[in-house]
KETI-84379 format. One record per residue (C-alpha): residue number from 1; residue in one letter; x, y, z. Coordinates in steps of 0.5 Angstrom, whole numbers, plus 2048, in hexadecimal, padded with zeros to 3 digits. Example, Ala and Ser with C-alpha at 12.3 -4.5 7.8 and 13.67 -1.06 7.14 Angstrom:
# KETI-84379
   k r   X   Y   Z
   1 A 819 7F7 810
   2 S 81B 7FE 80E
END
This chain:
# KETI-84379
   k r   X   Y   Z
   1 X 965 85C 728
   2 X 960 858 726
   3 X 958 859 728
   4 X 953 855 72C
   5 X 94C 856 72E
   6 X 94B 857 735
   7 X 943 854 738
   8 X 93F 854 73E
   9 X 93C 84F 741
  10 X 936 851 73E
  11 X 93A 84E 737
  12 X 93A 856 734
  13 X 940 859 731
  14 X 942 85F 735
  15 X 949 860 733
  16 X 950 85E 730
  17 X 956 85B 733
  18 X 95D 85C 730
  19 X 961 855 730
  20 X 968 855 730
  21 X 96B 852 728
  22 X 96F 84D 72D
  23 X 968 849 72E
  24 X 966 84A 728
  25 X 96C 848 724
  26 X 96F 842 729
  27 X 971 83C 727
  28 X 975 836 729
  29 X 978 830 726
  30 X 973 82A 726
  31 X 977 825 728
  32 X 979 829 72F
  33 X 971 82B 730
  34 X 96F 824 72F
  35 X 975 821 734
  36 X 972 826 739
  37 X 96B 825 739
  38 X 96D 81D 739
  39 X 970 81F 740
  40 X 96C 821 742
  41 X 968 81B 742
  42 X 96D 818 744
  43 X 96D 81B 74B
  44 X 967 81B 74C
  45 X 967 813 74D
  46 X 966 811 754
  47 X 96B 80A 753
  48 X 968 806 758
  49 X 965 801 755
  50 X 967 7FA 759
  51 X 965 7F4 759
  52 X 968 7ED 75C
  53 X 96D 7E8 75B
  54 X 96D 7E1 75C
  55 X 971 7E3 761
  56 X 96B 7E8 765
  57 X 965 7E4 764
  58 X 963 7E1 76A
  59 X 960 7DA 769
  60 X 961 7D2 76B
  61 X 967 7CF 76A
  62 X 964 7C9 767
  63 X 964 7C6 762
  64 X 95F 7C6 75C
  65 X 960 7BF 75A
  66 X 963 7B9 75B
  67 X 96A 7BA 758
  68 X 96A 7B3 754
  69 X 965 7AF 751
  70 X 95F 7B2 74E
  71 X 964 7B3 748
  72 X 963 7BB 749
  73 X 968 7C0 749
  74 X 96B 7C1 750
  75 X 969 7C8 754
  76 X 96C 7C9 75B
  77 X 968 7CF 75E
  78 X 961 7D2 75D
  79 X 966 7D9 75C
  80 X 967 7D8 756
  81 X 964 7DD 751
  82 X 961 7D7 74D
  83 X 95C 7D7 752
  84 X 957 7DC 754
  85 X 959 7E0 75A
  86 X 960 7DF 759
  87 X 966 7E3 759
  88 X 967 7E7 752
  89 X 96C 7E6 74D
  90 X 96F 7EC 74B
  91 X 96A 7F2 74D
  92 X 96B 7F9 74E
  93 X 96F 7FB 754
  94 X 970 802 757
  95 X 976 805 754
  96 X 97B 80A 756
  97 X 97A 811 756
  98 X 979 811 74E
  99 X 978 81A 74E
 100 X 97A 81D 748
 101 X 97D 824 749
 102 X 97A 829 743
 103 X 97F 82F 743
 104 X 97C 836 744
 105 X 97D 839 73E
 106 X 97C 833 73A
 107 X 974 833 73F
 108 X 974 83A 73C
 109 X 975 83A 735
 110 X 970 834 735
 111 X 96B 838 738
 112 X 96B 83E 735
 113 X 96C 83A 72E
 114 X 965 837 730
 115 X 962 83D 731
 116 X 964 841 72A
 117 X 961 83B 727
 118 X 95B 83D 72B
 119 X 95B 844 72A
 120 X 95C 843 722
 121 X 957 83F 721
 122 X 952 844 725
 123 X 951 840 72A
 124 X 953 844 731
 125 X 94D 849 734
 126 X 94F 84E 738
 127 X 94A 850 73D
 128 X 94A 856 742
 129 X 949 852 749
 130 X 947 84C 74C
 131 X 944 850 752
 132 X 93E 84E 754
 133 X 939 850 75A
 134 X 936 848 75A
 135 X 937 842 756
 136 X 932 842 750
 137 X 934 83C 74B
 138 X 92F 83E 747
 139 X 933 845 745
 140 X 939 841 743
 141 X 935 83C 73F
 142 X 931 842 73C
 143 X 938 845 73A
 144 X 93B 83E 737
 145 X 934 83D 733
 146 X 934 845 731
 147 X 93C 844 72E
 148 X 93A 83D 72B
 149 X 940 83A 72F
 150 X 940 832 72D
 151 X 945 82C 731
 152 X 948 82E 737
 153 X 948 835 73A
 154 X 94F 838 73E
 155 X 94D 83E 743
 156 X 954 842 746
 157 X 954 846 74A
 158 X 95A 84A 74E
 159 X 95D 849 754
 160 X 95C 84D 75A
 161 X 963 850 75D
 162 X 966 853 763
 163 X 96C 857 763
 164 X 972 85A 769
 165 X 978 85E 769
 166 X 97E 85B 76C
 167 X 983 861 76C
 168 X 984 863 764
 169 X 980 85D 761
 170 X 979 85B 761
 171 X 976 854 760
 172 X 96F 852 75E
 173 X 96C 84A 75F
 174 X 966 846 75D
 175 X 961 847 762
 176 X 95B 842 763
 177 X 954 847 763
 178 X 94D 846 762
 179 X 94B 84A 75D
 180 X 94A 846 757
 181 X 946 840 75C
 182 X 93F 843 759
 183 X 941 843 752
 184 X 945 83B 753
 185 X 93E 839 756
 186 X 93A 83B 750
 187 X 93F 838 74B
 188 X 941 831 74E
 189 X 93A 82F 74D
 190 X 93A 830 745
 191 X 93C 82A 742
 192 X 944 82B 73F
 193 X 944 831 741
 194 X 94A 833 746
 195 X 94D 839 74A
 196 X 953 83A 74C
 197 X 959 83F 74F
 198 X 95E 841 749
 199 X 964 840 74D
 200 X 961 839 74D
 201 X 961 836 747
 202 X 965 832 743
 203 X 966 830 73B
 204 X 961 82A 73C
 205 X 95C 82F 73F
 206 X 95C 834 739
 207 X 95C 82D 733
 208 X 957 82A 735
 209 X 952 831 736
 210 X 94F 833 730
 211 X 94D 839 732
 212 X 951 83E 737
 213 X 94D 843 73B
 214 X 953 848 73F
 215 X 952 84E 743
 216 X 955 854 741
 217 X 95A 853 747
 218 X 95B 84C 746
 219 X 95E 84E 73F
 220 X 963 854 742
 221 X 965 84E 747
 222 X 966 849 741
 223 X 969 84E 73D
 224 X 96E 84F 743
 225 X 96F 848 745
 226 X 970 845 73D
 227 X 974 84B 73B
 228 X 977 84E 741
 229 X 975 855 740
 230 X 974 859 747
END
């Protein structure tokens, strides 16, 4: 079990925390991390971008000119897409549902490969909580300056959940909270620095952070989720 220095929000080291080899040591084949992160993307174009054909454009029947006699070349309607208002000649249309299904545990493999390489390049920070009594930018801007964070800054914090007993079997789910409101409040005004909950997010998320700052709990709930540890 490897080691990782906990902090406050203060930026002051306060302890250790114990990272299972499985985060450390994970990795996964290129070629599959890139298809994922590429349909990723891909999902996230809304295809609905339209234009007109000849055959939608509302316009004048006449003609332009004179279909003979002044040696220019014929033109039968002011649709066409020669002439400005004109329909469009092979535009973007929208398309079909063009969603591409990611399988689960490629998803998982992907991201928590990811996450290794953040973790062996020493660029996950684990803080003890984002609880606050009030938004203040100023403390999480005084917290990425005193570690000297460069680029984009991913903050992650755990999910809240709620649990009921059915018989012999207990079931927990996400619910939605408000105890990290001050803290999102004091950070979404921080230029490239964002919050978001750790059963949220994606392998786009984790590649394009330089930095990662995690919760001790959002950790736990990483490990179980990527690596199906209860």
């Amino acid at each position: 079990m490897a080691k990782l220095k906990k902090y406050n929000l203060a930026g002051e080291s306060i302890g250790h925390v114990e990272v299972d080899d499985l985060f450390i040591q994970a990795e996964a084949n290129s070629q599959m991390v890139k298809d994922y992160i590429v349909a990723l993307r891909a999902n996230a174009r809304q295809w609905s971008a339209s234009t007109k054909t000849r055959g939608e454009v509302k316009h004048t029947t006449k003609k332009s000119q004179p279909q003979k006699g002044q040696g220019r070349a014929r033109h039968g309607s002011l649709v066409a897409p020669q002439y400005r208002g004109g329909g469009r000649a092979f535009g973007p249309r929208p398309k079909f549902d063009q969603h591409v299904r990611i399988n689960q545990k490629e998803r998982q493999a992907a991201i928590r490969a990811l996450l290794g390489e953040k973790f062996r390049n020493d660029k996950i920070w684990v803080i003890d909580s984002t609880e606050m009594q009030e938004p203040k930018t100023k403390t999480i801007a005084n917290f990425i300056d005193r570690n000297q964070m460069r680029g984009r800054v991913l903050f992650l914090g755990d999910t809240e959940k709620a649990s009921f007993q059915f018989g012999d079997q207990e079931f927990s789910f996400d619910v939605s909270s408000d105890r990290h409101q001050p803290f999102i409040r004091s950070v979404r005004n921080i230029p490239r620095a964002e919050f978001k909950l750790a059963s949220n997010i994606s392998g786009y998320d984790v590649l394009v952070a330089r930095e990662i700052v995690v919760t001790e709990s959002a950790l736990a709930e990483l490990n179980q989720w990527l690596n199906g540890k209860e």
